[in-house]
Residue, then its C-alpha position, 0 to 999 in steps of 0.5 A: x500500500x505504501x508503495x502504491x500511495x508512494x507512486x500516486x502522489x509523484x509530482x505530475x512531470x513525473x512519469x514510470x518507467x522500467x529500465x530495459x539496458x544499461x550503458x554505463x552510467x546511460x539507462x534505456x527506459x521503457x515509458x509505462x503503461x505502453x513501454x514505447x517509445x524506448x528513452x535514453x537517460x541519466x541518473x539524478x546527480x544526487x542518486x548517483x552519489x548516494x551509497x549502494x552497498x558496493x554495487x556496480x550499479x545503483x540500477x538493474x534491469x527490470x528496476x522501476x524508477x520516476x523520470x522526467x523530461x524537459x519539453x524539447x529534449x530526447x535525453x529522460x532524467x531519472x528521479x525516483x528509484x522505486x522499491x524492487x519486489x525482487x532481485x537476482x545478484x552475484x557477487x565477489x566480496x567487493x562487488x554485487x551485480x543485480x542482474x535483474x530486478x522485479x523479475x517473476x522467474x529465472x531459468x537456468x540453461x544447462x547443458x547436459x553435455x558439451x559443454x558438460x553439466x556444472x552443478x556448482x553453477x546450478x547451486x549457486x544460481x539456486x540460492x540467489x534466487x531463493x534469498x532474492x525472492x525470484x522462482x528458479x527454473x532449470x532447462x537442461x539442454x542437448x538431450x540429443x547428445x546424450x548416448x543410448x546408454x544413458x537414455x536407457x538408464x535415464x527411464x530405467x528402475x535402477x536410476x531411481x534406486x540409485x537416486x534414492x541411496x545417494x541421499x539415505x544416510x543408512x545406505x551405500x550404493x551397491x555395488x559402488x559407483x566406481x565398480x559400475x561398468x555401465x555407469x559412466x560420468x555422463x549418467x552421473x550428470x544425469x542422475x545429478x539432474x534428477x536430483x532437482x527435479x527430486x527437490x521440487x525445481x521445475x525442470x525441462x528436458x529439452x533437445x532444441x534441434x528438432x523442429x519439432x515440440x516436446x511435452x517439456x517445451x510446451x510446458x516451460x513456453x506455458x510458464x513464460x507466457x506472463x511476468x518477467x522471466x530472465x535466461x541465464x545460463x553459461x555460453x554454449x548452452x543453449x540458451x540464444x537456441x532456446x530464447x529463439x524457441x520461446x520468444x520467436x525465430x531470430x529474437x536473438x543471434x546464436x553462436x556455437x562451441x569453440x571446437x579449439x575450447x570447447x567453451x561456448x562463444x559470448x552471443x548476448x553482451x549485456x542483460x537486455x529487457x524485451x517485451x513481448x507481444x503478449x505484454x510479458x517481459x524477457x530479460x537476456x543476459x550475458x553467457x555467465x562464468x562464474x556466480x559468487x555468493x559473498x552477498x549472503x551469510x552462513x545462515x542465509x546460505x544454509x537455509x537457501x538450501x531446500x534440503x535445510x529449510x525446513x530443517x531449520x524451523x526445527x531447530x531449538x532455537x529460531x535464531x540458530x545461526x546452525x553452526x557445528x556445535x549448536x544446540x538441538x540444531x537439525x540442519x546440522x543433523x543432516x550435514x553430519x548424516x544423522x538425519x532421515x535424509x542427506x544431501x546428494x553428494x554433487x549438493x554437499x559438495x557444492x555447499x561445502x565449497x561456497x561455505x569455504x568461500x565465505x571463510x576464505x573469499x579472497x581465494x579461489x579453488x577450481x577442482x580441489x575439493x577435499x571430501x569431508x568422509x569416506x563416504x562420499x566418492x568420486x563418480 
């Protein structure tokens, strides 16, 4: 309400807008309610000198701010940044990137092979969306490359099974995984995948080269069909392909695989907003390396978990930070294993590394995780 009584008393040389790209210190905005025509602006001087928390910038796209503009000129002036609903960052412990703001939705592409699957990537993207307030989404791409084994094994009793062991404190896989002939490091990717589907994330299984549609497409362009949805994902994923299968044939430019790198080449360069026919919004955003959580603390982090969430309302205390030791603490029960349920081994590992970084933020470590117990193995 107060937002809303906020907004009805602007000045009347003030009008909304969203802001659709940034340049620097320049903002392309969009005039609401008909978002057109797009406006090139500047930020009031004293909004620009006042203090943001280290972030790169004091505005995102998908921010909603007041503007105005002098009769006679192009150039809009923005006033007033109004308060956001939502938000979507990464950070380093010197710097938070808001990627995006308001934003209803954000879908993660993953490539399920070539590049192959980062599940540290997907944890990372999971917790800032759960503690920015935005719905996570996981579209896992290049179903097409996977192998006849581990589409067989996919759809096969022994997956699920094996996907159950893996998170049962009282069981070891049997036989161990290393000791599986037909268990390879791909079906391990994919096992990896269903675990989020497990956890409750929406998730879309998506071969993008066919021309034809798939239960799973339908599904996800069902999603987007409202609000604000943001892509991000790392290059060569898919993600321009599957804009393009979302939004409309050639919204976006698409770029293949190094075959030198096997990495993918950057097509997007800055987060962009677009509106869609329908009235609903997409924001596109650059092919992202890295996403660092230094914005977060330990319990934030802990709890961003969905594993931990409810655990944690269980603990004796509501203010339990759940650091080892703590009293009748129940998310530490299941980090130590003595819960009903563990995490899945790639999930520990993941938390375990991000907890690492907060300790340690100034270093970073690729490949050089140390398992805590024997009871977790290398796939």
């Amino acid at each position: 309400m107060a937002d809303r009584d906020k907004q009805e008393a602007k000045p009347s040389n003030q009008k909304e807008a969203i802001v659709s790209r940034i340049f620097g210190a320049y903002y392309s905005i969009l005039p609401e309610p008909q978002r057109e025509p797009e406006l090139r602006a500047v930020l009031r001087g004293r909004l620009r000198l006042e203090k943001q928390d280290n972030q790169r910038n004091p505005l995102a796209v998908g921010d909603r701010v007041l503007f105005s503009q002098e009769e006679g000129t192009e150039e809009a002036i923005i006033e007033e940044i109004l308060p956001r609903e939502s938000f979507l960052a990464r950070s380093s412990p010197y710097e938070t990137h808001v990627l995006a703001a308001n934003v209803d939705r954000a879908i993660a592409v993953c490539a399920l092979k070539d590049p192959s699957l980062r599940p540290g990537f997907i944890d990372r993207f999971l917790s800032a969306c759960e503690t920015g307030n935005v719905e996570p989404h996981l579209a896992f791409t290049k179903t097409d490359l996977l192998s006849e084994e581990t589409v067989h094994f996919a759809s096969s009793i022994e997956c699920l099974e094996l996907l159950r062991d893996l998170v049962d404190p009282d069981k070891e896989p049997d036989p161990p995984l290393e000791e599986r002939d037909s268990f390879t490091a791909e079906s391990y990717d994919f096992l990896t995948a269903l675990n989020y589907r497990r956890l409750g994330y929406p998730c879309y299984f998506l071969d993008l080269l066919t021309e034809e549609t798939s239960p799973d497409l339908e599904r996800l362009q069902e999603v987007v069909m409202a609000g604000t949805t943001l892509l991000t994902g790392h290059s060569g994923t898919g993600k321009s392909t599957l804009f393009n299968r979302l939004f409309g044939s050639g919204a976006q430019k698409t770029s293949d695989v190094s075959e030198s790198t096997r990495k993918g080449r950057h097509t997007t360069t800055n987060p962009i907003l677009m509106v869609l026919p329908d009235g609903g919004m997409v924001i596109d955003t650059p092919g992202i390396k890295e996403w660092g959580v230094a914005h977060l603390d330990r319990k934030e982090l802990l709890e961003s978990f969905r594993e931990l969430e409810e655990a944690s309302e269980q603990c004796r205390f509501r203010n339990c930070d759940h650091t080892e030791g703590s009293t009748d603490c129940a998310v530490q029960e299941i980090l130590q294993g003595q819960g009903e349920e563990i995490l899945f081994p790639e999930r520990q590992k993941s938390l375990d590394q991000m907890l690492e970084s907060l300790k340690s933020p100034d270093r970073v470590r690729k490949g050089d995780y140390i398992k805590p117990t024997g009871r977790m193995r290398n796939k």
